[in-house]
C-alpha positions as CSV (number, residue, x, y, z in Angstrom):
1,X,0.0,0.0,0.0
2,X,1.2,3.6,-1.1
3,X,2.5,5.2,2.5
4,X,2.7,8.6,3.2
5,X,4.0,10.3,6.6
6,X,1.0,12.6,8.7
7,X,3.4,15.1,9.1
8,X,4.2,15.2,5.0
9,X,2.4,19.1,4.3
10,X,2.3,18.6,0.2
11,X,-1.0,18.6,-1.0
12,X,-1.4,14.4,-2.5
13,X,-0.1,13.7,0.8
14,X,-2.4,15.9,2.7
15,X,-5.4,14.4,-0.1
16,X,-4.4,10.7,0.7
17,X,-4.8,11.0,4.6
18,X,-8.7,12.9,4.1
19,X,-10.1,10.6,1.2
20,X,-12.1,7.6,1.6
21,X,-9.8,4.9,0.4
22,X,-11.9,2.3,0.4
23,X,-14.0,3.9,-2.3
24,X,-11.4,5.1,-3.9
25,X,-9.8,1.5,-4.3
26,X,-12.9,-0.2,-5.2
27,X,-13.6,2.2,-8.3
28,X,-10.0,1.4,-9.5
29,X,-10.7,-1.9,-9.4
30,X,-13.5,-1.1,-11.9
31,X,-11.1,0.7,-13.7
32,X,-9.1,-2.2,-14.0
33,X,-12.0,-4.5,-15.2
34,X,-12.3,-1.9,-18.2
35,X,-9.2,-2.2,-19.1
36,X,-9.4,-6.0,-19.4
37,X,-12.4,-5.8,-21.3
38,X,-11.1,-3.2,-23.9
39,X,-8.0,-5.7,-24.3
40,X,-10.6,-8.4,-24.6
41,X,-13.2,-7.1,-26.7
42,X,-12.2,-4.1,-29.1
43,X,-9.9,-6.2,-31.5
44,X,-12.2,-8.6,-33.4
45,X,-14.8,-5.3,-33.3
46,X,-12.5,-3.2,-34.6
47,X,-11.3,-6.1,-36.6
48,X,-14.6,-6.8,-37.9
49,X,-15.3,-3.2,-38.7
50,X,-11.7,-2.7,-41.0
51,X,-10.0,-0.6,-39.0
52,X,-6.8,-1.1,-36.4
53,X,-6.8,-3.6,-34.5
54,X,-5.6,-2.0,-31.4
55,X,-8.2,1.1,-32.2
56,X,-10.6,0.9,-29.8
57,X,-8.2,-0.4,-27.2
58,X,-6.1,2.9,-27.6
59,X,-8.7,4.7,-27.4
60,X,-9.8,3.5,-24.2
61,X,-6.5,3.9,-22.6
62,X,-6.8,7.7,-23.6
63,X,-10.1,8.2,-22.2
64,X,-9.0,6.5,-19.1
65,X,-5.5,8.9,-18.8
66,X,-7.2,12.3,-17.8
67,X,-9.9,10.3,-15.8
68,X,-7.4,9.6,-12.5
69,X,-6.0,13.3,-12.7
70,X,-9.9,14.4,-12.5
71,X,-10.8,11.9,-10.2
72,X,-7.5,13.7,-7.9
73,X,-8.6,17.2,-8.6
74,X,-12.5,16.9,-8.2
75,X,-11.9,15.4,-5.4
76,X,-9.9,18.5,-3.9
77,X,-12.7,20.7,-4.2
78,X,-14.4,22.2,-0.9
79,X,-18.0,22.1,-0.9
80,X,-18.3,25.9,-2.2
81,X,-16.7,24.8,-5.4
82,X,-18.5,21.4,-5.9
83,X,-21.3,23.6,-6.1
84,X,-19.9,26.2,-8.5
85,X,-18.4,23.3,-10.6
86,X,-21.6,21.5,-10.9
87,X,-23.5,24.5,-11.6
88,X,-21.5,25.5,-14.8
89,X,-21.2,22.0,-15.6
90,X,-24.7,21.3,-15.8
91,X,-26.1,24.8,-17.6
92,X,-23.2,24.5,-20.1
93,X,-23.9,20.6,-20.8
94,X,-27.6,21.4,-21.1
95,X,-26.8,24.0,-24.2
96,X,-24.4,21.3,-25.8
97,X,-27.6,18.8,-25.6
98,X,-30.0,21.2,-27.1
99,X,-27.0,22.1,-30.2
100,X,-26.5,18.5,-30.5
101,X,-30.4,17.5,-31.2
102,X,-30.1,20.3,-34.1
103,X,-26.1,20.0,-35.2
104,X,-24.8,16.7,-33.3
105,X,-24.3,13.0,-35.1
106,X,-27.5,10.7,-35.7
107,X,-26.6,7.4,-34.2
108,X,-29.3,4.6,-34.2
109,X,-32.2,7.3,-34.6
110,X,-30.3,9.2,-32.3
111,X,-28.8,12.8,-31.4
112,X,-27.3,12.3,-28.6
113,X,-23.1,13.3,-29.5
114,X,-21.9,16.0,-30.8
115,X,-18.4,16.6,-32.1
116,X,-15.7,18.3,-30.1
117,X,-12.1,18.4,-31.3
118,X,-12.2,15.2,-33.3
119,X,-14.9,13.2,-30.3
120,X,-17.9,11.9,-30.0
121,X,-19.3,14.2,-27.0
122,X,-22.1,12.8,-24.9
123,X,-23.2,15.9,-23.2
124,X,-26.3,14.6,-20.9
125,X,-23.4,12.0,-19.4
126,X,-21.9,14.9,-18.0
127,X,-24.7,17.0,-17.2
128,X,-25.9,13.7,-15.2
129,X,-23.5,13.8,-11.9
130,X,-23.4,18.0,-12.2
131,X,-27.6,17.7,-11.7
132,X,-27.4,15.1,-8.7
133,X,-25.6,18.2,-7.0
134,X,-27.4,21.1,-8.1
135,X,-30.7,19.1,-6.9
136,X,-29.0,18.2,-3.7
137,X,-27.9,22.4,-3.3
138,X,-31.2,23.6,-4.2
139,X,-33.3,21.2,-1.6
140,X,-30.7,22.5,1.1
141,X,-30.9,25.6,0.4
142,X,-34.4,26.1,0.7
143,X,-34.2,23.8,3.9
144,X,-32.1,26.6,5.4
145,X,-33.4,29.3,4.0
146,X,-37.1,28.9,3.7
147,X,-37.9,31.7,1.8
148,X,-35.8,30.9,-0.9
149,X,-37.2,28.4,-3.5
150,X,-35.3,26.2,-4.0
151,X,-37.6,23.1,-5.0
152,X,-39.2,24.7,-7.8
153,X,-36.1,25.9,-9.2
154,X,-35.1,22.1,-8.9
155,X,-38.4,20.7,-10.6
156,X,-37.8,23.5,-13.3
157,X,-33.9,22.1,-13.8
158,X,-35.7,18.5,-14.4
159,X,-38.4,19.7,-17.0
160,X,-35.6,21.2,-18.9
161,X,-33.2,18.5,-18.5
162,X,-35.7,15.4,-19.3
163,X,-37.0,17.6,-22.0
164,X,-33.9,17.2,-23.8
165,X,-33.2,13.7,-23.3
166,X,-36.8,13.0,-24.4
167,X,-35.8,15.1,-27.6
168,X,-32.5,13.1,-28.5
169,X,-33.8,10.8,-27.2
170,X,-32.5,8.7,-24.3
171,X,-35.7,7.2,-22.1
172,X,-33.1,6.1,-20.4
173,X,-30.9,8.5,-18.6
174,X,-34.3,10.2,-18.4
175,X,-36.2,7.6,-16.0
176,X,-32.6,7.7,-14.2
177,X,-32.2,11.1,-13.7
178,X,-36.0,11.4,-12.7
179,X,-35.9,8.6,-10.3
180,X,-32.5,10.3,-8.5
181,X,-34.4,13.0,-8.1
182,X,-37.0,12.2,-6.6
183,X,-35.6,10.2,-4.5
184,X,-33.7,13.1,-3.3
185,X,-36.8,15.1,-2.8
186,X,-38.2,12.0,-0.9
187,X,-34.8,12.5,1.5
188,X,-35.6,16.2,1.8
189,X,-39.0,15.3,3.5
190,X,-41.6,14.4,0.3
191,X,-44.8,12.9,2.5
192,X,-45.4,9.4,1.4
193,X,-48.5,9.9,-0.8
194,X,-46.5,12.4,-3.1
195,X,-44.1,9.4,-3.8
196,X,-46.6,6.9,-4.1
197,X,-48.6,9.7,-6.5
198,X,-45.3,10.7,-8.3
199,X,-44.9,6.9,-9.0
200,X,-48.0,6.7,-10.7
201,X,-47.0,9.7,-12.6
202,X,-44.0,8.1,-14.0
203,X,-46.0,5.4,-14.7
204,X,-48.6,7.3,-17.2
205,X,-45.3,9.2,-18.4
206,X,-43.3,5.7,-19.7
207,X,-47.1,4.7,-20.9
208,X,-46.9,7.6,-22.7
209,X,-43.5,7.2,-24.4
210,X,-44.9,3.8,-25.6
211,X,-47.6,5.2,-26.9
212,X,-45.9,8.1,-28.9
213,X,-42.3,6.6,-29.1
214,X,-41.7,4.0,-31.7
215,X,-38.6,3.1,-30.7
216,X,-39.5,2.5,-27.0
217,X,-43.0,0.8,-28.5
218,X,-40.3,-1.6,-30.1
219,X,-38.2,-2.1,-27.3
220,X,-40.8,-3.4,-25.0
221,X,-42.6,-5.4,-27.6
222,X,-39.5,-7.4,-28.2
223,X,-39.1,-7.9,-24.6
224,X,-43.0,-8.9,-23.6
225,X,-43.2,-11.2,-26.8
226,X,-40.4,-13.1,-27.9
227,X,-41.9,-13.7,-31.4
228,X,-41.7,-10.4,-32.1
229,X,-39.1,-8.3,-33.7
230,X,-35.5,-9.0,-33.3
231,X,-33.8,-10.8,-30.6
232,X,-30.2,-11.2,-31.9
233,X,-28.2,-9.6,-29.7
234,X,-30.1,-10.7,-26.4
235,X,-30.3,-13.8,-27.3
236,X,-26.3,-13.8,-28.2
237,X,-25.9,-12.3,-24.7
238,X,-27.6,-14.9,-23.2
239,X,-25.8,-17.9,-25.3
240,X,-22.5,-15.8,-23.6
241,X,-23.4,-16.3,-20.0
242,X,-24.2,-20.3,-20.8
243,X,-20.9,-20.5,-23.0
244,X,-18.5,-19.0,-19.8
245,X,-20.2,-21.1,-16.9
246,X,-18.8,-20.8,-14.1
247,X,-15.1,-19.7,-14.3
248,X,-15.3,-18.5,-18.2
249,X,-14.1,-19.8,-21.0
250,X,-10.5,-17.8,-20.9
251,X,-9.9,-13.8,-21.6
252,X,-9.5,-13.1,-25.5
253,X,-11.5,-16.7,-25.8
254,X,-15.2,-15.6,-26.2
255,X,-17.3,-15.9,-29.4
256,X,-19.8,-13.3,-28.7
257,X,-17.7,-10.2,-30.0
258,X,-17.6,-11.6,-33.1
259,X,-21.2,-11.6,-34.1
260,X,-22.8,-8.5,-31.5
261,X,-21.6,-5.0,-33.0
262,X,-22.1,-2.9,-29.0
263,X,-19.7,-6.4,-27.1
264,X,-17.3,-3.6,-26.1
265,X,-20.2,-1.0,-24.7
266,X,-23.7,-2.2,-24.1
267,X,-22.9,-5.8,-23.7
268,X,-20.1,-5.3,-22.1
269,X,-20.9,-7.4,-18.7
270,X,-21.7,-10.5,-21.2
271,X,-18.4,-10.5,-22.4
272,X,-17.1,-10.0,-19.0
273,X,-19.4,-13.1,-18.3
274,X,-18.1,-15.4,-20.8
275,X,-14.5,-14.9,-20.5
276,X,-14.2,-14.9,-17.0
277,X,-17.3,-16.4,-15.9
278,X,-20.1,-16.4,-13.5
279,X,-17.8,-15.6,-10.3
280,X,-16.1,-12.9,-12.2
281,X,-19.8,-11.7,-12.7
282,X,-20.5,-12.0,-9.4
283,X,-17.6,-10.6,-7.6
284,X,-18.4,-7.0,-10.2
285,X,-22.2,-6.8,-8.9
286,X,-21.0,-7.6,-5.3
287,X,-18.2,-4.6,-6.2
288,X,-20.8,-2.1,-7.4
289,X,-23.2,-2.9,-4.5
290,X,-20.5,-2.5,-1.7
291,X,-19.7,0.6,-3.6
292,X,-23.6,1.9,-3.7
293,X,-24.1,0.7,0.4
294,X,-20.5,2.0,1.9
295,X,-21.5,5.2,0.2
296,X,-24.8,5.7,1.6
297,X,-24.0,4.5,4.9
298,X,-21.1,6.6,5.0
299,X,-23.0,9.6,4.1
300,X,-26.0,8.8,6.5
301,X,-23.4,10.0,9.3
302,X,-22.7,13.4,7.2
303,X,-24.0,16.6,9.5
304,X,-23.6,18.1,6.4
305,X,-27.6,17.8,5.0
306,X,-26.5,18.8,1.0
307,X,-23.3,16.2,1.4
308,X,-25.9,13.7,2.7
309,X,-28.5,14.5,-0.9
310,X,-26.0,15.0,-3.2
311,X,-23.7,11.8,-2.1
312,X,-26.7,9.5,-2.4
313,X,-28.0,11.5,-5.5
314,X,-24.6,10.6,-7.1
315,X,-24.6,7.2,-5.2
316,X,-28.0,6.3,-6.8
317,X,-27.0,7.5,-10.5
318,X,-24.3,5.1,-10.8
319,X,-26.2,2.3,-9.0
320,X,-28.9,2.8,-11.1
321,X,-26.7,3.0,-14.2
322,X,-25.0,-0.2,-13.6
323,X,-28.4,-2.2,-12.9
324,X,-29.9,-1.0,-16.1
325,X,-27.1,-2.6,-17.8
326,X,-26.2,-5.8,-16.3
327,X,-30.2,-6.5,-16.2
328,X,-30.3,-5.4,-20.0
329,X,-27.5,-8.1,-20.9
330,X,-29.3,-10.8,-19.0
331,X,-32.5,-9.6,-20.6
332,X,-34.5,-8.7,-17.1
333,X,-35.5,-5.6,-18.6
334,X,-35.5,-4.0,-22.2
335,X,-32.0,-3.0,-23.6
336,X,-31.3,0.7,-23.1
337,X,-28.7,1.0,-24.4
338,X,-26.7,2.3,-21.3
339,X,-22.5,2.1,-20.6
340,X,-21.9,0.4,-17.7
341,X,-19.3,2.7,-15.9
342,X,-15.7,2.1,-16.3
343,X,-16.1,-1.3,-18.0
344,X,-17.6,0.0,-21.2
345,X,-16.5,1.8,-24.0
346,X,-17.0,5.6,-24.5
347,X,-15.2,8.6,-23.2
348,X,-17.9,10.6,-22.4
349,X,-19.1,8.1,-19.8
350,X,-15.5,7.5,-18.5
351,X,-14.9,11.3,-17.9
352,X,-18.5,11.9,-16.3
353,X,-18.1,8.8,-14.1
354,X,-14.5,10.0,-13.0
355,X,-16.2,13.6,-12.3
356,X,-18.5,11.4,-10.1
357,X,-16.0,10.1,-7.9
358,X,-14.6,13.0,-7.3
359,X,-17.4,14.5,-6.4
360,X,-18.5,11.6,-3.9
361,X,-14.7,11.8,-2.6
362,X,-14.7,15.4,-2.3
363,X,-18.6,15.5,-0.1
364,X,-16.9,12.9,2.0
365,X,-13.6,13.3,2.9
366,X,-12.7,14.3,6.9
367,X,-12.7,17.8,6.8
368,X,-13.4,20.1,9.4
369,X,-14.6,23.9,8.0
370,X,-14.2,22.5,4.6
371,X,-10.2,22.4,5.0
372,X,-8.1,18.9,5.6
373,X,-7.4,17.4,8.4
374,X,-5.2,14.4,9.0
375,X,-6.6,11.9,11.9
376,X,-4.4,11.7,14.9
């Protein structure tokens, strides 16, 4: 283990006695798994698709290079600035989303990226951890200050922001985002029946989107009736899981890359699955919900009530994420067509998940006064 003496004044040293090491570790380990995968997965796609071998790979590694150094300097931040940081971070991301639906790449019946110095740009990944915040600050700050209104502004932020995403569109991240939020609002004292009634909103508004969408209409068609539409890649995701058994059939080994065009990004855990198999599997989803739980309870002890909303806010978003794709792969619930953090391809989600972490270091690192503190 890296060792570094209390009475060492230089800031990493002064960072490594304050942050929560234990999520800080376990994320790496993610981090790790990703890597693997890319190594894994990316040749025979990018194989299959006539370009260099190694492309994807490479890429990966380069999305992954900044995401430490932002992890580190996110993570530095006092409170006052995870506010100010999430504030731009979210208004500007929210302008990118509305000039991608008009300027930004169709993908799959999608606008979703738009280009930035030679990238694909995802802007609602990073306006996703920067709103978990800037709901969390709003609810608090009304809670202190009661004149000020800081739930409406909130619900007004979430109009705006599922607006977009229903516009790209990504039902997604929208029934994420909504979800974190309202559970936030639950945390900030939402009586009972307004849940159970919000619920049933929620409810109309995904009966809605099948209605009116046809793309969701297709989704869950294909995944209430087998017989209709096309099951390709499920059912390849499936035959994946069955092929690795228990301890996988070896990394580089696996057949399913070859025949599903997202292996390296939405099916990404059934690659994982039949490579290294099902205790691979399960040691990852035992990983991601030690993660989700040591982070809640942890910030269950906060004082702090906006470290408290905006810790599980950020919390919930990546538990959430991660569900919707594992449970997609193993055909629980309709594909979404969601990364799954760390593991899958794509640098938008790699550099919003590593402005997550910081962000969940930075609300829970021993501070006192918002300034470090080393533990005697």
């Amino acid at each position: 283990m890296i060792s570094f003496s209390r009475s060492d004044d230089r800031i990493f040293s002064r960072w490594w006695w304050v942050v929560d090491r234990v999520t800080l570790f376990s994320f790496l380990i993610m981090m790790i798994f990703g890597i693997l995968l890319a190594m894994a997965a990316t040749p025979m796609i990018a194989n299959r698709m006539g370009i260099e071998t190694s492309y994807f790979l490479k890429r990966h590694l380069l999305y992954s290079m900044p995401t430490l150094p932002i992890i580190f300097l996110v993570s530095l931040l006092d409170q006052k600035n995870i506010k100010r940081l999430s504030m731009v971070l979210f208004l500007s991301s929210l302008f990118l989303m509305l000039a991608s639906i008009f300027l930004g790449d169709e993908i799959k019946g999608a606008r979703r990226w738009i280009p930035v110095f030679g990238f694909s740009l995802q802007p609602s990944e990073l306006a996703k951890p920067a709103f978990a915040v800037v709901t969390a600050w709003m609810f608090a700050e009304q809670r202190e200050h009661p004149e000020f209104r800081g739930k409406f502004i909130a619900g007004v932020f979430l109009l705006i922001f599922d607006l977009l995403l229903t516009m790209q569109p990504d039902i997604g991240m929208m029934i994420i985002v909504t979800a974190v939020w309202f559970g936030q609002l639950f945390l900030n004292g939402l009586p009972v029946i307004f849940l159970i009634a919000a619920l049933v909103v929620g409810a109309g508004g995904l009966a809605v989107a099948y209605l009116l969408l046809p793309h969701v209409t297709a989704r869950i068609d294909r995944f209430l009736d087998p017989e209709i539409g096309d099951h390709y890649q499920i059912n390849r995701s499936l035959e994946a899981f069955a092929n690795g058994g228990l301890l996988g059939v070896g990394p580089g080994e696996g057949t399913i890359k070859r025949y599903v065009p997202d292996a390296h990004a939405d099916f990404v855990f059934a690659v994982l699955g039949e490579e290294f198999g099902f205790f691979v599997c399960a040691f990852v989803i035992i990983l991601i919900a030690f993660i989700v739980v040591h982070g809640i309870l942890k910030s269950l002890k906060e004082n702090n009530f906006f470290n408290l909303l905006a810790s599980v806010g950020l919390l919930a978003q990546f538990g959430l994420q991660s569900f919707v794709n594992i449970a997609s792969s193993l055909h629980v619930i309709p594909t979404k067509g969601m990364t799954l953090p760390f593991m899958s391809y794509g640098g938008s989600s790699m550099i919003a998940t590593g402005i997550m972490i910081g962000m969940i270091l930075a609300l829970q690192k021993r501070k006192i006064g918002g300034v470090y503190r080393r533990p005697v």
